[in-house]
N, C-alpha and C positions, 0 to 999 in steps of 0.2 A: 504493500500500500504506500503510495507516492505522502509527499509531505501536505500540496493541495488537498489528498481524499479527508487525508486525518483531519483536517482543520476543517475542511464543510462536518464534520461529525461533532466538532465542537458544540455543547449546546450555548446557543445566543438565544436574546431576551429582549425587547422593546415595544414601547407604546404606539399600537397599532394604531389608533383615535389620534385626530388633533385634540394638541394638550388643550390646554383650558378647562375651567370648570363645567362639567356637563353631567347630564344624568347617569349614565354609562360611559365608562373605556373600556377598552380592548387590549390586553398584555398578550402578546403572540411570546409562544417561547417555543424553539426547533432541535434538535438535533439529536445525537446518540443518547438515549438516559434523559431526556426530556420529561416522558411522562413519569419515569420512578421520581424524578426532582421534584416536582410538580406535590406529587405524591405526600411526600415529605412533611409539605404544608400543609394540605390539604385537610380536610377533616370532613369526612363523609361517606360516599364509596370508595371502596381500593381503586383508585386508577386504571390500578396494573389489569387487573382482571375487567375490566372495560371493553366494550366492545368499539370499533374505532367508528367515527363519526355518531359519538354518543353527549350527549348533554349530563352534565350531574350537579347539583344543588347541594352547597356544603359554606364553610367556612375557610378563610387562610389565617393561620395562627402561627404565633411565633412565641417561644418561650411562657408558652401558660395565657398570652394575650392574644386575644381574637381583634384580627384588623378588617376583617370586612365578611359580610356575606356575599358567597361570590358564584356564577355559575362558573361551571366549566367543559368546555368540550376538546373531547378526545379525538384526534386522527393518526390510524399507526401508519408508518410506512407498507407498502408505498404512494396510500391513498391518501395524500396530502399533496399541501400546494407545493411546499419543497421535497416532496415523494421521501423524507424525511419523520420518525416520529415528532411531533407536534401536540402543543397545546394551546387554547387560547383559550385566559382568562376574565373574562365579562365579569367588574366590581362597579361601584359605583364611581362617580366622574373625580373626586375630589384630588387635587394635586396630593394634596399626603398621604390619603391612600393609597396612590400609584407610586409616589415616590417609595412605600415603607414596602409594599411588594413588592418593585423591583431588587430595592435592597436584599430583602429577602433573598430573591431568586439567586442572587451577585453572592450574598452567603455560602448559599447553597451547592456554589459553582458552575453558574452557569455566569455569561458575560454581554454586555452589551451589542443588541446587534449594531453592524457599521450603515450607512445608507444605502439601502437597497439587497442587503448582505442575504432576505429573504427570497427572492427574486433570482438574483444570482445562482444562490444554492438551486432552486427550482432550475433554471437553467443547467446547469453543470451538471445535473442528475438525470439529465432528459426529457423536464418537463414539458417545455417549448424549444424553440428556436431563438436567435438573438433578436429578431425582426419581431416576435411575437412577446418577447421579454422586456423591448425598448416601448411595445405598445403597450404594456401595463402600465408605467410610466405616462402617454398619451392618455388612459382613458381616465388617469385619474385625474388628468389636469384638464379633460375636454370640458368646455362652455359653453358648448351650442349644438345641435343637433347635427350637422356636418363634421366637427371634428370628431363626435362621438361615434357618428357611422364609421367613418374611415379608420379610428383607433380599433374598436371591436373587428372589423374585417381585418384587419392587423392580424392582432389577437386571436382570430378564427382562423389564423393560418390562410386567408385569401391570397396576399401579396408572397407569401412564403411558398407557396403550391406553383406560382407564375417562373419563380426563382430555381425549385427543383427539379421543373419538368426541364427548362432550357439548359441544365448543368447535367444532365443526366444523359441528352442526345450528345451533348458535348465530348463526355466522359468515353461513351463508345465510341465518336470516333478517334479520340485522341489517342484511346486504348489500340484501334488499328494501326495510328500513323507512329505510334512508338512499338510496334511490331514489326512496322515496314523496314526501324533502322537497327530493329535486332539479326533483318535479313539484308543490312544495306547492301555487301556483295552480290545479290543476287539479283537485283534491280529488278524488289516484287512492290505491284502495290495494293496492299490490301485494302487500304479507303480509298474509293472512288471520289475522284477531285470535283466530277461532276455533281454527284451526290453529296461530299461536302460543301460545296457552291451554295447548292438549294437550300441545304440546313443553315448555312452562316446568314445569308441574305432571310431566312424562316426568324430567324434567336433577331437580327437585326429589326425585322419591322415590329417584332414584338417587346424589344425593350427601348426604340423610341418613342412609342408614347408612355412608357413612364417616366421615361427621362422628362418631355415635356411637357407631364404632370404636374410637375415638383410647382411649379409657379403657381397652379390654383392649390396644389397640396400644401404649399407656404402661406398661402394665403383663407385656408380654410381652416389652418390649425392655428394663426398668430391675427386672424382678422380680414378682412378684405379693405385697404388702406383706400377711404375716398378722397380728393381734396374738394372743397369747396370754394372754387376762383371767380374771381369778375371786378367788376369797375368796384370804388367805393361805394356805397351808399346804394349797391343793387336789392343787400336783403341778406348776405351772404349769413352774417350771425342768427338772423333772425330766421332763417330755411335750417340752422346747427339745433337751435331751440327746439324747434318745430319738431324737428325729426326726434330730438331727446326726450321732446315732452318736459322738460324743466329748461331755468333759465341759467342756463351754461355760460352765455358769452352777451357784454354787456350791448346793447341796443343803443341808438340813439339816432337823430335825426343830421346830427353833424359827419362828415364824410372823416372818413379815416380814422373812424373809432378805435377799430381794431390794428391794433401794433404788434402783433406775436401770434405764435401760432397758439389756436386750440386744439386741445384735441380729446373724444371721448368714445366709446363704444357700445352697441347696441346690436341686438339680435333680430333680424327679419328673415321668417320664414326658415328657421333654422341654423343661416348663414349668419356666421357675427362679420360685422363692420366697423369698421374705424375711421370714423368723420374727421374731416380735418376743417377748420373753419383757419381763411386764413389772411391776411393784410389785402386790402383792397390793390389791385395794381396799377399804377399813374403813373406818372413824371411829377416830382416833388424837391423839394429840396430841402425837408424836413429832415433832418438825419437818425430820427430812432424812427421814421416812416419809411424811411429807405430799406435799414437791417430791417424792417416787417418784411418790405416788399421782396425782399433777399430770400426771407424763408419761406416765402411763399411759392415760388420759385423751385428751392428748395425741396419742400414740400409734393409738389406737383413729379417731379422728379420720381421721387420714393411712392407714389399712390400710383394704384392699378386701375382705376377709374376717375376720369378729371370730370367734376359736373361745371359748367360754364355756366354763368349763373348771368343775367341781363333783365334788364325790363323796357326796352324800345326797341323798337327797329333798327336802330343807329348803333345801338350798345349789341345787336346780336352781332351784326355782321364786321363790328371791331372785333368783338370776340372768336368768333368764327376764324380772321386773322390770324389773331392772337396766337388760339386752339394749333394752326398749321406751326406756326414758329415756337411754340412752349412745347408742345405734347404732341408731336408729331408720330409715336409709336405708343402714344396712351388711347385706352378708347376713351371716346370722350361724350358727354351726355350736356346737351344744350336745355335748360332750363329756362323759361319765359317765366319772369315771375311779377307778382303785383298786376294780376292779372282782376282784382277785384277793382281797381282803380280803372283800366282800359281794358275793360273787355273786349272791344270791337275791334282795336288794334291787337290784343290775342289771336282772336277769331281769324282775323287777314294774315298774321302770320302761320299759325298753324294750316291755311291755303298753301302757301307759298313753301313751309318748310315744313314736311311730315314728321321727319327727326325730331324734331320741336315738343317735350312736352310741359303742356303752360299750368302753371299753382300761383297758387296766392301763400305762402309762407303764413301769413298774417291771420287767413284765416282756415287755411290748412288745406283748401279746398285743392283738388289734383295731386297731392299729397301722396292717397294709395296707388295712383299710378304712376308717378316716381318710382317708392319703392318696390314695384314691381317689374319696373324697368330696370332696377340696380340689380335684383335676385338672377334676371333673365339672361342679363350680361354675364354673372359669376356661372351660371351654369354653365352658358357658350363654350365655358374653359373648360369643364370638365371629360376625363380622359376615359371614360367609364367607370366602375366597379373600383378598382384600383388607382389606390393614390399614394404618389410618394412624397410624403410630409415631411422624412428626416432628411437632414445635409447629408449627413455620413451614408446615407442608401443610396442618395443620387451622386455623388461622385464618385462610387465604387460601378456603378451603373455608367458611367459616362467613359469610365476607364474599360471596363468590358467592351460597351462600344467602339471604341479605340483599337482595343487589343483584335477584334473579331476585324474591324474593319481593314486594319493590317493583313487579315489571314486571308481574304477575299482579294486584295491587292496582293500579294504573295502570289495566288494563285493563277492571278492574272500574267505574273511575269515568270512564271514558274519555278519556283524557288524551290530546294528541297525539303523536302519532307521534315527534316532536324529544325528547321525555321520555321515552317508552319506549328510543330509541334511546339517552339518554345512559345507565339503567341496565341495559342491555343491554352498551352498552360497557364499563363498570363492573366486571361479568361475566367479559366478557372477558379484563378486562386481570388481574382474583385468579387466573383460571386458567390465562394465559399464565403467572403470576410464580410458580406453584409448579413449572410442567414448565420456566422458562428459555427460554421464547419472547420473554418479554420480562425486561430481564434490566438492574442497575445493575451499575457496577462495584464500588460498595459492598457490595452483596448476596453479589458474588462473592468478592470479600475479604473476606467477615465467614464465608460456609459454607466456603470452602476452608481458608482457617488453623486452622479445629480438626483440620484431618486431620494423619497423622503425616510429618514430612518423610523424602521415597525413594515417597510414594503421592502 
C-alpha cells in the first residue's frame, strides 16, 4: 500500500453546514475506523452493528457530560460518497456544540478534513471522474437554473461520456500505429491512414463545438455580462432600476449623473445576468466625466450583449454609428426608450427599424419584451446539451484540437507512423488530464483546495 492509499484511510472530520448559528449542522467524519470513533461517543445503538445507510437517535458524550442530542447516520464502505466508511453527525446549529464535537472527534483521533479532502477521497476511490468531481464544486455554487443544468449534466457524467467515447477510438488506433513501429522493418500498416482521416476529422467536428461552448458556458456559470450604453440623459440608470426592481443607481434630470460604473445581477428565465449601467458617452471636458466615459468603454468591451439605449430618431442612428465603431463583434440590442412621452415617433421608428425594440423604462411598459429579447440572444449561443464552463476543460480541449489537427496534416504530407503516433499520444494524454485519467498531484491540490472545507 503506497503512502497516498494510507492517508485517504486517515479518518478526517469537518462541518459539513455553513457555520453560523442555525437549527441543524452536519459533522461529516470519513475514513478507516470512522464509524468505531464515532462509536466511542456515541450513546445509543452500537454503531458497529448498524446497518449502512441507517439513521440512529442517541446522544454524544464526553467524560460523564452529554453535549448534545444528536442523530446519526451510518454508510459503510463502499456505499458512501467517499466509497469510504463514513459518518454524519446531524446536532443542533450552535457554534459550541460543533466546536466541542469536533474537539471531541480530534480526541479521538481523527483530524480535520482539508478543503474539499471529501470529494477528492471520493474521486481517488473511483467514485466519479475529475470533470464530475470539479462539478460538485459547480452545483454547489450554481445561482440560476442554467448553471445548475449544466453542473448536474457535469455531474451525471454527460460531458464525461462525450470525452471517453472520443479517447477510446483514439486508443485503438494509436494501439495499431504503435504496432506498425514494433514491425517498422517490414513496412506493415496496420491502421489505415484513410480510416484514420475519417476518425481524426469524426473527434475534430465533435470537440469544436465544445470548445466554442466555453463562451456561453463562461457566461452561464459567472452571468451573462450586459452593458447598458447611450447618450447622457437617454434613461440608461433608470432602464438598470427598472430591470432591478429597486433603486440601484441614482436618477436625475441633469445629464451626466452617472460617473462610474454600476453594476448588479439578476435572474430571467433561469439565465443570470449582469447589468452594467454605465457613464453617458459625449465629448466633455469634465475630467472625473471622462474616466466615466473611459469605463464605459471599458465596460462594453468585457459585456456579451451591448443594449444601445436612445430616445429620438437622431440619438438612434448616432448610436447605430457608434454600435459599428465601439462593439463591432458585440451583439448588440437597440432600445427606443421614453416611448411614453413620443409614442408616435416610437411607432414610425419601429416602421423603419424592426430591430428596434421601444419601453418606457419609466413606466416599464415593453419591459417583458426586452427581457425576452436578452434570454433569446443567450440561447442563440448555446452549443447543445453540453457545456464547457471550466478554463482548465477548455484549454486541454483546445490543445487536443491542436494535437489531432497536427495528425490530419501529418497525414496529408505523409509522415511516418512514429510522428503520427507521438501527436496522437499528445491527444491522448489533454484528454486523459481533463477527465483525471491521468492525473498530478499538483493538479489535485490546486482543483480541490478551492472547494469549501466538510465537501
Amino acid at each position: 500500500m503506497n503512502t497516498l492509499q494510507i492517508h485517504q484511510q486517515e479518518v478526517i472530520c469537518a462541518l459539513a453546514t455553513p457555520s453560523g448559528v442555525g437549527a441543524i449542522a452536519v459533522i461529516r467524519v470519513s475514513g478507516l475506523g470512522s464509524i468505531a470513533l464515532v462509536n466511542t461517543v456515541f450513546k445509543g445503538k452500537n454503531l458497529e452493528n448498524a446497518e449502512s445507510h441507517t439513521v440512529h437517535f442517541g446522544t454524544i458524550q464526553h467524560a460523564g457530560e452529554i453535549i448534545d442530542e444528536v442523530l446519526v447516520t451510518v454508510f459503510k464502505t463502499p456505499k458512501s460518497f467517499t466509497k469510504e466508511d463514513s459518518v454524519e453527525i446531524s446536532c443542533h446549529g450552535s457554534d459550541y456544540i460543533i466546536r466541542q464535537i469536533l474537539k471531541i472527534l480530534i480526541t479521538k483521533g481523527a483530524r480535520i478534513a482539508k478543503p474539499g479532502e471529501f470529494t477528492q477521497r471520493a474521486f481517488l476511490n473511483g467514485q466519479f471522474d475529475l470533470v464530475q468531481a470539479e462539478a460538485v464544486a459547480d452545483l454547489i455554487a450554481a445561482d440560476s437554473q442554467a448553471s445548475h443544468k449544466t453542473a448536474l449534466n457535469h455531474l451525471r457524467g454527460g460531458f464525461s461520456k462525450k470525452l471517453a467515447s472520443l479517447r477510446s477510438e483514439l486508443i485503438h488506433f494509436a494501439s495499431l500505429i504503435e504496432l506498425e513501429l514494433d514491425f517498422g522493418e517490414e513496412d506493415v500498416e496496420f491502421a489505415q491512414r484513410d480510416d484514420l482521416r475519417r476518425l481524426i476529422n469524426a473527434l475534430l467536428e465533435t470537440i469544436e463545438p465544445l470548445i466554442n461552448s466555453f463562451d456561453f458556458g463562461n457566461a452561464i456559470k459567472e452571468g451573462v455580462p450586459v452593458a447598458i450604453i447611450g447618450s447622457p440623459n437617454v434613461g440608461k440608470s433608470t432602464l438598470l432600476n427598472a430591470l432591478l426592481n429597486e433603486e440601484k443607481a441614482i436618477v436625475t434630470s441633469i445629464a451626466g449623473t452617472t460617473r462610474d460604473v454600476i453594476e448588479d445581477t439578476m435572474v430571467l428565465e433561469g439565465l443570470k445576468f449582469r447589468f452594467i449601467d454605465t457613464a453617458g458617452i459625449r465629448e466633455t471636458t469634465d475630467l472625473v466625466e471622462s474616466i466615466g466615459i473611459e469605463r464605459s468603454k471599458a465596460a462594453m468591451e468585457k459585456a456579451d450583449i451591448v443594449i444601445f439605449l436612445f430616445d429620438t430618431e437622431e440619438t438612434f442612428h448616432e448610436n447605430k454609428e457608434l454600435a459599428k465603431s465601439l462593439a463591432p463583434t458585440k451583439q448588440v440590442l437597440y432600445v427606443l426608450n421614453k416611448i411614453d412621452i413620443n409614442p408616435a415617433e416610437a411607432e414610425k421608428l419601429q416602421k423603419l427599424e424592426s430591430e428596434i425594440i421601444a419601453i418606457s423604462a419609466q413606466t416599464q411598459k415593453g419591459l417583458p419584451d426586452l427581457t425576452r429579447k436578452l434570454v433569446s440572444m443567450v440561447h442563440k449561443q448555446s452549443a447543445g446539451d453540453t457545456v464547457v464552463t471550466n478554463l482548465r476543460h477548455y484549454e486541454h480541449l483546445v490543445k487536443t484540437h491542436d494535437s489531432l489537427t497536427d495528425v490530419i496534416n501529418g497525414l496529408s504530407l505523409g509522415i511516418t507512423g512514429d510522428f503520427l503516433a507521438q501527436d496522437i499520444r499528445l491527444a491522448l494524454h489533454h484528454l486523459g488530464e481533463i477527465t483525471g485519467t491521468i492525473v498530478t498531484d499538483d493538479l489535485l491540490d490546486n482543483i480541490f483546495s478551492k472547494f469549501c472545507i466538510g465537501k
